[in-house]
N, C-alpha and C positions, 0 to 999 in steps of 0.2 A: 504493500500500500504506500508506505513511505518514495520507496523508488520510482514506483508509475505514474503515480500522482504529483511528484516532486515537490512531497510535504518536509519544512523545513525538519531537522535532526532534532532542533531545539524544542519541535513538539512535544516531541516523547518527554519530555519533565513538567508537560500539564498536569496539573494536580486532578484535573478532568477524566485525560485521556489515561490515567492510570487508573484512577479511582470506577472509572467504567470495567477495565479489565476485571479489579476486583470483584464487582459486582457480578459480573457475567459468573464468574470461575465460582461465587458460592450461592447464586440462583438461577435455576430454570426458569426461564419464561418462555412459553409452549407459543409456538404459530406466530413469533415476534420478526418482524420486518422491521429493519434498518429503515430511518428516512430520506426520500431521493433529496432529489438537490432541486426540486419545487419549494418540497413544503420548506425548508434548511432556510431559504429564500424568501418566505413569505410568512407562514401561520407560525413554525417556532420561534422564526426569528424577532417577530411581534410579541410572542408573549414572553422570549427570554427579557426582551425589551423592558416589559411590562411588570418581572419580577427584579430586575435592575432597581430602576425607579422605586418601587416598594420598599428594595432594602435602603436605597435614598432617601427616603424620605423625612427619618425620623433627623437628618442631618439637617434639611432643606428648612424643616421646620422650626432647628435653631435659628437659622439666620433672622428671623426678625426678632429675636428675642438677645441673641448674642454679638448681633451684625456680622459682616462678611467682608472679609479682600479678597478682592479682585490679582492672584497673580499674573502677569505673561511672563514668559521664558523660549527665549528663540535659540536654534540648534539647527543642525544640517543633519540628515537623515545618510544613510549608508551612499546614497545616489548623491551626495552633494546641493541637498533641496535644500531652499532655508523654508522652515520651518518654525511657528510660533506656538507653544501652547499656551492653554488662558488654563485656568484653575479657580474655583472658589475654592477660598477656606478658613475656617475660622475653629473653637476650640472644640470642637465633635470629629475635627477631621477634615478631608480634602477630596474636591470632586471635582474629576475632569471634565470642562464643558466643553473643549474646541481642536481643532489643532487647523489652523489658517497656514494654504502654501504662498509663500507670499514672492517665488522667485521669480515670476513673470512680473510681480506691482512694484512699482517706485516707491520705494522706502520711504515717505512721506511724514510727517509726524502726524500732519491733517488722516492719512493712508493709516494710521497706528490708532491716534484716538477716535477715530470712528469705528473701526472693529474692536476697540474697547467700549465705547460706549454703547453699540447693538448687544453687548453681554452686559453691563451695566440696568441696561434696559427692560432686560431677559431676565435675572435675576433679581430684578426689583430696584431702583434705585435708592429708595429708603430705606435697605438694607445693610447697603453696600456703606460701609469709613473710610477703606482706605484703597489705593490704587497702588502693586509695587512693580515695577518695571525694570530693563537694567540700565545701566547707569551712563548710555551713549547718548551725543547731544540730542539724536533723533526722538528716545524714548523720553528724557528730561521737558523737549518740548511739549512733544502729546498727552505727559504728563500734568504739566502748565494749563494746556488746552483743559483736558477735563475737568480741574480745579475750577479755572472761570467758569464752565458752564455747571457744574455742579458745588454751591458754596459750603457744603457739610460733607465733603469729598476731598482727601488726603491725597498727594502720590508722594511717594518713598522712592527710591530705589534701592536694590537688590545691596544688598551688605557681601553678599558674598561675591557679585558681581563685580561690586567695585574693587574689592580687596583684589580681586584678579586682575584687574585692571593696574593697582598697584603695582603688582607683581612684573606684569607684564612692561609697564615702563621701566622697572628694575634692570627688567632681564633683556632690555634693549636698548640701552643707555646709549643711543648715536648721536646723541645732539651737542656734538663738540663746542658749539657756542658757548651752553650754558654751565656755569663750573662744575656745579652737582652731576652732573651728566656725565661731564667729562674727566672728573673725580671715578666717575663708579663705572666709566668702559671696561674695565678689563673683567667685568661681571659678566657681560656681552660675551667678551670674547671665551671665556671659561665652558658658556653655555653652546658656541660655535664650536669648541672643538668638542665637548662632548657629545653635539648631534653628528659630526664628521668620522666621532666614531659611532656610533651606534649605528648609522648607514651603511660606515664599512664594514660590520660585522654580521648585520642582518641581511645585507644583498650580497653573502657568499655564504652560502649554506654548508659548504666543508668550514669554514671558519666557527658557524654557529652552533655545528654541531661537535665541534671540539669543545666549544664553550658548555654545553654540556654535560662534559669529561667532569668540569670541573665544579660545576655548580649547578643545584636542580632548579633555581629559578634561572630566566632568560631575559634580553634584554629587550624594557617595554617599547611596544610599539602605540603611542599615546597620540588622539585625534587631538588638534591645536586648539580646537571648541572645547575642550573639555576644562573646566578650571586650573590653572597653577602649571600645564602643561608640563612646561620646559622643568618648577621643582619639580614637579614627580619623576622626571627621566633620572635629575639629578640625585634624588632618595634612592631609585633602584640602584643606579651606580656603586653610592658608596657601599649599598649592601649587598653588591658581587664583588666589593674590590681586590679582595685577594684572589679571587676567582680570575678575574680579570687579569691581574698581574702573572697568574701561573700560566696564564693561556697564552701572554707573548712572551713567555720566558720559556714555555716548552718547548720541546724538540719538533713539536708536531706543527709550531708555526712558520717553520722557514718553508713547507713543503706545502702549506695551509694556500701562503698568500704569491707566491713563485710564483704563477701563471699570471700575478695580477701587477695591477700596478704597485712596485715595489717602494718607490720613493714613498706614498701614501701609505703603506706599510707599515714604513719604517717610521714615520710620522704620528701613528698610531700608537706603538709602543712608546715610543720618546714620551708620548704623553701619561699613558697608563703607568710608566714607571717612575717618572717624575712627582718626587716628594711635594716639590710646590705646589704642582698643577694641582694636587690633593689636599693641599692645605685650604687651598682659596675654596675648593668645594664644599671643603668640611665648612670653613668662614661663612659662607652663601647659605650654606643650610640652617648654622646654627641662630643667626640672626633672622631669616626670613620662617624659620619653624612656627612663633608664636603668631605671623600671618596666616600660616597654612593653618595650624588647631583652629585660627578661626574661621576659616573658610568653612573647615571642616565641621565645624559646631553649627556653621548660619545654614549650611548649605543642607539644610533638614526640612521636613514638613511639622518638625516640636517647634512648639511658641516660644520664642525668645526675646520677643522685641523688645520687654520690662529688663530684658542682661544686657542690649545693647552697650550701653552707655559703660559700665562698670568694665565689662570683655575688652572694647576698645580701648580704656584707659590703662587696663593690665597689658595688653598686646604692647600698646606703646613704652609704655615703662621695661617691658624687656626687652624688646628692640634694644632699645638703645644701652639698657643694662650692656647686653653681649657684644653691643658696637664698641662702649667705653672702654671694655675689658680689654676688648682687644687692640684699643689702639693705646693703650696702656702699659700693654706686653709688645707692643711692637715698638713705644717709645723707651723701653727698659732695653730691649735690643739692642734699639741703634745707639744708646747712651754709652751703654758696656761693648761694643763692638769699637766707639770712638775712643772710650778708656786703652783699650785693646792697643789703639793704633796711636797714643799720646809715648813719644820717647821720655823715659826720665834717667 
């Protein structure tokens, strides 16, 4: 069935399509016919519908009593769609209303808060407090928009979206203009060469598969949509690194990469053996960690908007805690390294 029908593999872990097997295997039901792909279409698909909503409802019936936000969250689908979902939810839980393709429409803000407002609408507007969106000028505007036309109507933006956003200029420090930026390029380039290897590793399969010889996790292959991206590549890293060290130090890599291009190779170990290169990513991690916990805390469907405020004050306080530290130990360094170098 799987095969002829080209039903995805991932079916088979429906809690459905197994709990049906069970059932078959410990009851008899005499003269039972499967249903064609009419009725599938039409009368169950109506009343699965129909028992949906019912279990909805005792949520639905919160929202005038506890009110509702309005989430969107935009993603690209496996095909490269952009893709938006909407969401109610509030303290009972969270229900999916929508998912808008929006790759053929002009990204608009007008184009944004009018398919928020048709759910605004839908939902009840005297239900709705708040609007959260992410945190791009586009959504900022339509956000804007809603507030005017709705004056007991909130917009937020995403906490975790933005934090990503943070990141993301972190991890791309090219703006040699400005000092801070050009302060913190070689953050940029730390994460340049760890994609340079993770590419060279993954698109030579004898190479990937030496790698694991030496270690039973592998290295991630992470969609750029997905929060924090570039840290996450950088967390697996240091949690192969010895793995990774024994893999250009074995006998099995000169025979690995021979066929390939070898200057790039050899560019790849320089790296992975290289103490510094290791230091900075330790540095990178240890400072941007108490962003990621919180990505990782916001980026839930649990209510936390009353921790905002407190979380982000702790975030920043160790930030910086582990920036001071280190520039602390690196001013102790260069102190005793100048002691070093003072003749007496």
């Amino acid at each position: 069935m799987f095969y002829s029908s080209g039903i995805s593999f991932n079916s088979a872990r429906d809690p459905y399509f197994r709990s049906s097997f069970t059932f078959v295997l410990k009851n008899i039901v005499p003269s039972y016919i499967p249903p064609d792909s009419k009725r599938l279409k039409t009368t169950l698909l109506q009343k699965e519908r129909a028992r949906i909503d019912d279990l909805l409802q005792p949520i639905k019936t919160m929202w005038r009593k506890a009110g509702v936000t309005i989430v969107s969250d935009g993603w690209s689908d496996v095909q490269q769609r952009s893709l938006v979902n909407i969401l109610a939810i509030n303290e009972c839980g969270a229900i999916f209303l929508q998912a808008i393709n929006i790759e053929d429409e002009v990204n608009t803000k007008e184009y944004i808060a009018e398919k928020l407002t048709a759910v605004i609408e839908d939902v009840g507007a005297e239900n709705v407090v708040q609007v959260i969106t992410e945190n791009d000028p586009v959504c900022r505007a339509a956000g804007l928009l809603i507030e005017q036309k709705y004056n007991h109507i909130q917009w937020m933006p995403s906490v975790a979206h933005t934090l990503s956003l943070a990141l993301k200029n972190v991890f791309s420090a090219n703006n040699t203009k400005d000092v801070a930026f050009k302060e913190s390029h070689w953050i940029s380039k730390v994460v340049e060469d760890a994609s340079m290897i993770k590419n060279f590793i993954m698109n030579h399969t004898m190479i990937s598969s030496i790698l694991s010889d030496f270690s039973k996790l592998q290295i991630l292959a992470i969609a750029n949509t997905r929060f924090a991206s570039d840290l996450v590549m950088l967390k697996r890293f240091r949690l192969i690194k010895q793995s990774l060290i024994k893999l250009v130090n074995s006998d099995k890599w000169w025979p690995a990469y021979s066929s390939f291009n070898t200057e790039h190779a050899q560019l790849v170990k320089y790296k992975l053996t290289d103490h510094s290169w290791w230091n900075q990513v330790d540095y990178i991690l240890s400072f941007t960690e108490p962003i990621y916990s919180m990505i990782r805390m916001t980026d839930t469907e649990e209510p936390c908007l009353h921790l905002i405020n407190e979380m982000w004050n702790n975030m920043i306080d160790k930030v910086k805690a582990v920036i001071y530290k280190h520039d602390q130990e690196g001013l102790k360094r260069s102190q005793h390294f100048t002691l070093l170098c003072i003749p007496f």
